[in-house]
C-alpha positions in Angstrom: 93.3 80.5 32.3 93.4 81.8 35.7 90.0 83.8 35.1 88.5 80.5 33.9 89.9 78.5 37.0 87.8 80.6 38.7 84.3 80.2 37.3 82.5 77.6 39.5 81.7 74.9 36.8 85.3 74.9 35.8 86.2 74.8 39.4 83.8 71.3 40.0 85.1 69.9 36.6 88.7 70.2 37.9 88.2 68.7 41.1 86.6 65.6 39.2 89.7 65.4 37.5 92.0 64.4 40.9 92.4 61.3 41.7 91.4 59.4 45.2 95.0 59.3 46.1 96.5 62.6 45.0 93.5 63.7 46.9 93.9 61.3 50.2 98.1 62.4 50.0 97.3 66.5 50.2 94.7 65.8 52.9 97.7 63.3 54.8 100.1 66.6 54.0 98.0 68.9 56.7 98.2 69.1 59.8 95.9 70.8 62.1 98.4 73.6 62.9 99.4 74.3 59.5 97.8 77.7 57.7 94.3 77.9 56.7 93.9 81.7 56.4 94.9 84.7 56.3 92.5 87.3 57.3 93.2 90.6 58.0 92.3 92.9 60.9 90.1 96.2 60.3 93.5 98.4 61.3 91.6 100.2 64.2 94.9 100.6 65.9 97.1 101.0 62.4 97.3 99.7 59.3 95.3 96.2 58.6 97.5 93.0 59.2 97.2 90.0 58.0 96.2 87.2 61.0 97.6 84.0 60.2 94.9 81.5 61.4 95.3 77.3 61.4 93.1 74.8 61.2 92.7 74.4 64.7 92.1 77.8 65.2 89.1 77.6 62.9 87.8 74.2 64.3 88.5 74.7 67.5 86.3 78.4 67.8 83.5 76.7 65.8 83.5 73.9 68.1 83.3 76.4 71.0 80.2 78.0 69.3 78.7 75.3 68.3 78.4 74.1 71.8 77.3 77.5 72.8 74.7 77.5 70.1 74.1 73.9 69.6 71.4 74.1 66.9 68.9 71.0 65.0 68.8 71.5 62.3 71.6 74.4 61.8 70.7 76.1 58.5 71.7 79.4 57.7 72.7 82.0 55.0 76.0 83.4 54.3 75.7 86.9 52.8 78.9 88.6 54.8 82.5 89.6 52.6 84.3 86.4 51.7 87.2 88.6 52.9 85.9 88.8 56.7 86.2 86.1 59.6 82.5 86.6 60.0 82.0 85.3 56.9 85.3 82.5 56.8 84.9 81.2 60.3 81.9 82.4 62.4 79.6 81.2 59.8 81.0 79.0 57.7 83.7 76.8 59.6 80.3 76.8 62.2 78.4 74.9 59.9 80.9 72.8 58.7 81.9 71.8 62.1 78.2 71.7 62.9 77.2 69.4 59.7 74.4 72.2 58.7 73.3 74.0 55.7 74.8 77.1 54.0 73.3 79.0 51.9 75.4 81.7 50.0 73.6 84.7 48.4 76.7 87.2 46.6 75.1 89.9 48.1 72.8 91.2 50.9 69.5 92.6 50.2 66.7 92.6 52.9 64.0 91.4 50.7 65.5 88.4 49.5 66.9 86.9 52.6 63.6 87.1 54.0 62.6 85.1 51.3 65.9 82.9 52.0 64.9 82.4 55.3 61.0 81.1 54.6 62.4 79.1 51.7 65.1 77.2 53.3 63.6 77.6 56.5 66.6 79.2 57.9 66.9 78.3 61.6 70.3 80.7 62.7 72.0 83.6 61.2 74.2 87.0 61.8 74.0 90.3 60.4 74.9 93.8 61.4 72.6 96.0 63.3 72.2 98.1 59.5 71.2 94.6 57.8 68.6 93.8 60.7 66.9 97.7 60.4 66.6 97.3 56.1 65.0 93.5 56.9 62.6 95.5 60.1 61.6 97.8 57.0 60.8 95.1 54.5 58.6 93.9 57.2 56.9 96.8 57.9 55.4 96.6 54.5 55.3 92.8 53.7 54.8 90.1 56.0 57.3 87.0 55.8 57.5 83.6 57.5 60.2 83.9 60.3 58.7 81.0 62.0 62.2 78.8 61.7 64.2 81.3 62.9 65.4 80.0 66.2 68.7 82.5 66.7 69.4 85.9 65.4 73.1 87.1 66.1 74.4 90.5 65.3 78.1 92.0 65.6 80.0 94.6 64.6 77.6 97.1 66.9 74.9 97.3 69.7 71.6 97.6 68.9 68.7 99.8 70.5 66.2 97.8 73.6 63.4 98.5 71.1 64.2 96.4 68.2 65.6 94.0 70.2 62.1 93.4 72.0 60.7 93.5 68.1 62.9 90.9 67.4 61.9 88.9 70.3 58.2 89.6 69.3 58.7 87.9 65.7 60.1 85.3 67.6 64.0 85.6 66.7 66.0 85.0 69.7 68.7 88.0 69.5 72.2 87.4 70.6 75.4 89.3 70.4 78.9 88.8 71.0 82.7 90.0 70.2 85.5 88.7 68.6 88.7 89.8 66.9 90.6 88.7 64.0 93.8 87.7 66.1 91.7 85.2 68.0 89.8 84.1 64.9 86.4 83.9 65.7 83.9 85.2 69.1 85.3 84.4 71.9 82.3 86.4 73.8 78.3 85.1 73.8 75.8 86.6 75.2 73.2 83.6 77.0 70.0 82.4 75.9 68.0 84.2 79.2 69.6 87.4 79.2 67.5 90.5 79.5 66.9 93.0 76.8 69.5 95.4 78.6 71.8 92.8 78.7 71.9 92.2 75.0 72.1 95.8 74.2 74.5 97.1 76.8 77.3 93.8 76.8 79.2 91.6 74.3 78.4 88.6 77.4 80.9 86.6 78.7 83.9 84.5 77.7 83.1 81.1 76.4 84.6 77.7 76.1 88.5 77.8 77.1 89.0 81.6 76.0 90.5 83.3 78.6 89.9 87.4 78.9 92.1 89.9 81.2 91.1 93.6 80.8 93.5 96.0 81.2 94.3 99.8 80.9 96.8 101.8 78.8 99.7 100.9 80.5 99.2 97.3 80.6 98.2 96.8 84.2 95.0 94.4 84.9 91.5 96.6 86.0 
């Protein structure tokens, strides 16, 4: 039963099923401080723990970003682990708060979100540096319609001045930023005129009511 609970046409069916006011009394029941998620961190520092995140953590950081990245129309693709805040609140709970389009594809493969991108005319997205170099070597070999591609973020690593000045050239305005699971989403952007160096060398600067204090080892501010 559980297995079948989980199949998506079962999962629409049920939700036919509830009623308006069982539904309007569970969404009465939550508050905005109550838990949405828990995602857990990569265990850089020890072993993975699970971040308890609200609802107001998630609307709040996609609020921030999408007044950094204020995007019309805001349609984008979702290929990141379901498991990930990159995925749960960095995309998603951005286009949610945004009013966009999502489109979810189980799996990344280059070829087929370039397709994604022509097709649904894709105007923002993130991937890792890896993701962007497989979709540069589809391209090398096939050309594809990026023309509606207004954003380009990528995480998780820097990337070289050289494919960021490709990237400009096809006309995808790279960006990159930094986050942590404990804070739920980026809480660093990089802005729309900085310089190739810039995007390759920083994570940017803090945005909307994030506060940042660097520090060393002990503790004490730098």
């Amino acid at each position: 039963m559980i297995g079948e609970a989980c199949l998506y046409d079962n999962f629409l069916s049920a939700g036919a099923n509830v009623s308006e006011i069982r539904l309007q009394y569970h969404i009465d029941d939550v508050t905005p401080y109550d838990l949405a998620l828990v995602v857990y961190t990569s265990g850089s520092t020890g072993h993975p723990k699970g971040t308890m995140l609200t609802h107001d953590n998630l609307v709040n950081c996609a609020a921030i970003q999408n007044s950094v990245w204020p995007m019309d129309p805001l349609r984008t693709i979702c290929n990141m682990p379901v498991s990930h805040g990159a995925c749960c609140i960095d995309i998603t709970a951005y286009v949610v708060v945004g009013a966009g389009t999502l489109v979810f594809q189980e799996r990344f493969d280059a070829k087929r979100v370039l397709e994604a991108i022509a097709r649904h005319r894709i105007s923002w997205m993130i991937q890792v540096p890896i993701m962007i170099q497989k979709m540069l070597a589809v391209l090398d070999r096939e050309p594809h319609d990026l023309s509606s591609l207004k954003l380009l973020f990528f995480g998780g690593a820097a990337i070289p001045i050289d494919m960021i000045a490709r990237l400009r050239a096809l006309g995808c305005n790279p960006q990159t930023g930094w986050g942590l699971t404990e804070a739920t989403g980026a809480v660093t952007y990089t802005a729309l005129d900085d310089d190739d160096l810039t995007l390759s060398r920083t994570v940017g600067r803090a945005a909307g009511s994030f506060e940042l204090r660097i520090a060393d080892e002990t503790g004490a501010p730098l």
